[in-house]
N, C-alpha and C positions, 0 to 999 in steps of 0.2 A: 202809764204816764206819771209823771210825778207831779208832785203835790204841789201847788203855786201856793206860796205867803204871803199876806197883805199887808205891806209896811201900817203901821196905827201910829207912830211919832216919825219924825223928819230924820233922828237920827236912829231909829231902825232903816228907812226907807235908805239912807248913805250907809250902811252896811250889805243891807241888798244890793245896791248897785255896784258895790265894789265887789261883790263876787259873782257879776252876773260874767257870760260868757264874754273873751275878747276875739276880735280875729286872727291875734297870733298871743298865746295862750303864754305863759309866764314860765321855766321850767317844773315841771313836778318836783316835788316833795314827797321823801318818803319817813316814814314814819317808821321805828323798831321798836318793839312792845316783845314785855316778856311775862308767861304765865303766871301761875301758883307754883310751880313744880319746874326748873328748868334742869337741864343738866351741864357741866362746864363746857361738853364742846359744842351743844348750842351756844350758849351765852358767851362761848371764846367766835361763833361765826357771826353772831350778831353785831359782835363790834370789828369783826373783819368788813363786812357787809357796811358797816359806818361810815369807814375809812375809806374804801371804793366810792360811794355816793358821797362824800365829802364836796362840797358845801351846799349841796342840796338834801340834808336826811338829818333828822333830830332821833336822838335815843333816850330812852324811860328805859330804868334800871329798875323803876319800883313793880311791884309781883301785880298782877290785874288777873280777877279772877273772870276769865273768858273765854265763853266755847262756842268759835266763830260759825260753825255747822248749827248748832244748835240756835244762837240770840246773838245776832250780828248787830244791835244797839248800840254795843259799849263801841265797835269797832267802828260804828257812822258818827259816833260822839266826838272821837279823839279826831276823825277825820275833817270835821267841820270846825272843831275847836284850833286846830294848829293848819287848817288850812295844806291837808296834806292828803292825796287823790292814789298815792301809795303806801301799800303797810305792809308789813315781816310779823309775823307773830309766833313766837317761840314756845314751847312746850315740852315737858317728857313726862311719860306715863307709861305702866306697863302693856298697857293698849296699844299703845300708836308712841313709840320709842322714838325721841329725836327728832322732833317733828317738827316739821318748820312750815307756814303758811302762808301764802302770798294771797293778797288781795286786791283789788284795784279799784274804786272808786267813782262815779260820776254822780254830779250836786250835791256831795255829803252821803249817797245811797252807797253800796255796797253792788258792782258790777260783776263780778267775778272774784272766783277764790279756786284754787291751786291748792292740796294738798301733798307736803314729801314728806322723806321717810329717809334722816340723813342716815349711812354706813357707816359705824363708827368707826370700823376695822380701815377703812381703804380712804377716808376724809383727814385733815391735817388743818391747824389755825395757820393763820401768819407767822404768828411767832416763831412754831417749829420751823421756819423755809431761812438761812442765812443770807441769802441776797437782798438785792439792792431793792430799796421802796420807791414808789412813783413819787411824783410831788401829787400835791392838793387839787384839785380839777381838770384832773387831764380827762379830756373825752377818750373812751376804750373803744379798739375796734372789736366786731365784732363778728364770729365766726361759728357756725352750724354745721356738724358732720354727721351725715347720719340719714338714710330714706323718710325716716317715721315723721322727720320734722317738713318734708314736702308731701305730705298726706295725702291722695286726691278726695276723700271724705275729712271734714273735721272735727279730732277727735281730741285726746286728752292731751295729745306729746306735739298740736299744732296750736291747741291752746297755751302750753308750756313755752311754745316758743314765743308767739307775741306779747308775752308776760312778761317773760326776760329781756325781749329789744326795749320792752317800755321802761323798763327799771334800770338797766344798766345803757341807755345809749346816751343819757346826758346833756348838755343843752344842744341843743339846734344853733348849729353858723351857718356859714354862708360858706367858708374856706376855712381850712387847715393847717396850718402849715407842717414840714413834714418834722420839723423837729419836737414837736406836742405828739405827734404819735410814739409814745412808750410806752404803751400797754393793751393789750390783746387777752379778750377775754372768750375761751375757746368754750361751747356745749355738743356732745356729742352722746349718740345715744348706743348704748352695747348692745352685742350679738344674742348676748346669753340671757337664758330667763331666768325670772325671779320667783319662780317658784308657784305663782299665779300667770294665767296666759293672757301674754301682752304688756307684764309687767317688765318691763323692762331700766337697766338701770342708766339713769343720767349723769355725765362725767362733765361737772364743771373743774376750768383750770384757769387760772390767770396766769400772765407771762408777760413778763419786760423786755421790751426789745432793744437789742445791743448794737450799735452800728459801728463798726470797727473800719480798720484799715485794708482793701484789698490790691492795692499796686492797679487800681483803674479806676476811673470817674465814679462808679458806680461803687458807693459802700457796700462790704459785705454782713448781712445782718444774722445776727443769733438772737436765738432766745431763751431768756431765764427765767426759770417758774418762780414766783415770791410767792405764790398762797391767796388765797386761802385754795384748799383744794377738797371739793366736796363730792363724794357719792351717795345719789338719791335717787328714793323709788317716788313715783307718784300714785300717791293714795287717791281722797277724795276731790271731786271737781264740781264746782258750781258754777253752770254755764250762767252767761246773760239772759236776762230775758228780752223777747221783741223786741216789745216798744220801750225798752232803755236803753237795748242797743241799736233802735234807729235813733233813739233821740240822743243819744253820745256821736252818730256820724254825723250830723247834720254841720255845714259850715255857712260863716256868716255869707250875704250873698256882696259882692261887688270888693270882695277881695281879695283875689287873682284877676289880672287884668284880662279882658274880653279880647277872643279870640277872634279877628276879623274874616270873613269867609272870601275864600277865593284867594287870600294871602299865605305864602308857607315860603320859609328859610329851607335852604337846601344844605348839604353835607359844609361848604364853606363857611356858611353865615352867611351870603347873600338873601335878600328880598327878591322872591318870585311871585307875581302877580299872572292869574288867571281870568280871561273876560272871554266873553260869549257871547257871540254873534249871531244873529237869524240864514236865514239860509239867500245866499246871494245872487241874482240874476245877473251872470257877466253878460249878456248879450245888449242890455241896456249900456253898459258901460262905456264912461265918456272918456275918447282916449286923443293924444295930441293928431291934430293933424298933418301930414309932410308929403312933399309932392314926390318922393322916392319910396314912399308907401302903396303907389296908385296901383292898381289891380292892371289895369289896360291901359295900351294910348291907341290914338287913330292913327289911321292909315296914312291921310291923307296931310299929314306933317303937322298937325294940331291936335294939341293940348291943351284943353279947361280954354280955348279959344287963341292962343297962343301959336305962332308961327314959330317953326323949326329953325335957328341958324343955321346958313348952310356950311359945310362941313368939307375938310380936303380928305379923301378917304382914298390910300397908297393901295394901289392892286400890285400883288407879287404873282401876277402871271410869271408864264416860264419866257424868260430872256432870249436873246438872238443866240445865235450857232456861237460867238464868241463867249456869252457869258457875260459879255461886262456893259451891257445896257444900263440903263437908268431905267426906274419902277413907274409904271405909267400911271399917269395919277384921275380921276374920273371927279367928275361934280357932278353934285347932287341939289336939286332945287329941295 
């Protein structure tokens, strides 16, 4: 559980409350921090990593002496000070080469951490890619290849992936439009191992999408990689614990609207209502009454007390030897 603060002035108590939980949460903030020791194609992906998160991520350029495995303080510090529930932390050492570390946040604590291990050989900045850059807050779509990231156990490369939907998916709309979609950011995990079993390597790519002319309604679209393009091993992991990550799922209550029972929309959108009945005695049942309904009549030319008009009722007996008689006609009382 975490630690509850007791406001002691009025304006502690209005800092509390502005960062207590809402029901639809403001976008994250991520934060880019860099070692004692960095090397260029860290500190050239850290500010590719900026540029993507643009206008949601701040970057410190200055060195912070910080070994997030070890004393995760400095990293809840920075966290609570700038108001930022994601962090990047750069490093190189001959230890752990290129090292890049994701972390993620709930009330200022430290939720989760991600350790990679970027490629130097097969990784590229932005700068190296001569194509075309996005504008400033495009939402990216986003794209997963690969079994490891549908895990049916949850393991290090299923934790990898809800680290990367939370950091690169952007703000939350409602709709799209399709002309803001130009940028696709692909993770896929390779065949080949790395040398430890199960390590395998992760291939982040970004890529601009080209909607060109095809002589039909429908554009034809390509894609151009801009950069940054990274390959990385995953090292260390530091799961959530319990009861921080029941207390991170928890949502406010009466903010999705209540589901009515017995109510459900069908594949249209129509309103389908369902009700339910006890079980029915038709035998009782009260039904009109009509005298062409009656079961019997009498014999004796009366009905419900009623006398019979009498009736001219044409007998087609068989005719005289000529055939051309008239139909003898009988009454009936």
């Amino acid at each position: 559980m975490l630690r509850q603060i007791k406001p002691k002035t009025a304006r502690s108590a209005r800092a509390l409350k502005a960062r207590e939980p809402l029901p639809h949460e403001n976008p994250k903030t991520t934060l880019l921090l860099r070692g004692t020791s960095t090397s260029s194609l860290v500190s050239s992906l850290l500010t590719d990593l900026n540029s993507l998160k643009r206008p949601f991520s701040i970057r410190f350029t200055k060195k912070n002496d910080i070994h997030p495995f070890a004393d995760a303080s400095s990293l809840e510090f920075f966290s609570q000070k700038n108001d930022a529930s994601l962090l990047v932390f750069g490093n190189h050492s001959k230890k752990r080469p290129h090292c890049l570390t994701w972390v993620r946040c709930f009330g200022g604590h430290v939720l989760e951490m991600l350790e990679t291990y970027v490629d130097a050989e097969g990784s590229r900045a932005m700068a190296q890619f001569k194509g075309g850059k996005v504008p400033v807050g495009v939402k990216p779509l986003l794209a997963f290849s690969g079994s490891r990231w549908e895990a049916p156990v949850p393991d290090a490369y299923t934790l990898a992936k809800n680290l990367f939907v939370d950091f690169f998916r952007g703000e939350e709309v409602a709709s799209v439009d399709v002309e803001g979609l130009q940028l696709l950011i692909h993770f896929s995990v390779g065949e080949e191992n790395g040398g430890e079993e199960g390590k395998q390597v992760v291939h982040l790519r970004c890529y601009k999408l080209l909607t060109k002319r095809s002589g039909q309604r429908v554009p034809r679209v390509e894609v151009e990689e801009i950069g940054p393009r990274i390959d990385m091993r995953i090292g260390r992991v530091r799961e959530a614990e319990k009861g921080m990550w029941k207390e991170s799922m928890k949502r406010a209550k009466g903010g999705e609207q209540r589901l009515k029972k017995n109510v459900d929309m069908d594949s249209v959108g129509d309103k389908i209502g369902r009700i339910h009945l006890g079980r029915q005695d038709l035998s009782e049942l009260q039904t009109r009454k009509m005298k062409g309904l009656k079961r019997g009549r009498d014999t004796d030319g009366e009905v419900d007390g009623e006398t019979l008009v009498e009736e001219d009722v044409i007998d087609f007996s068989e005719d005289d030897g000529d055939g051309e008689g008239e139909p003898k006609r009988q009454r009936i009382a």
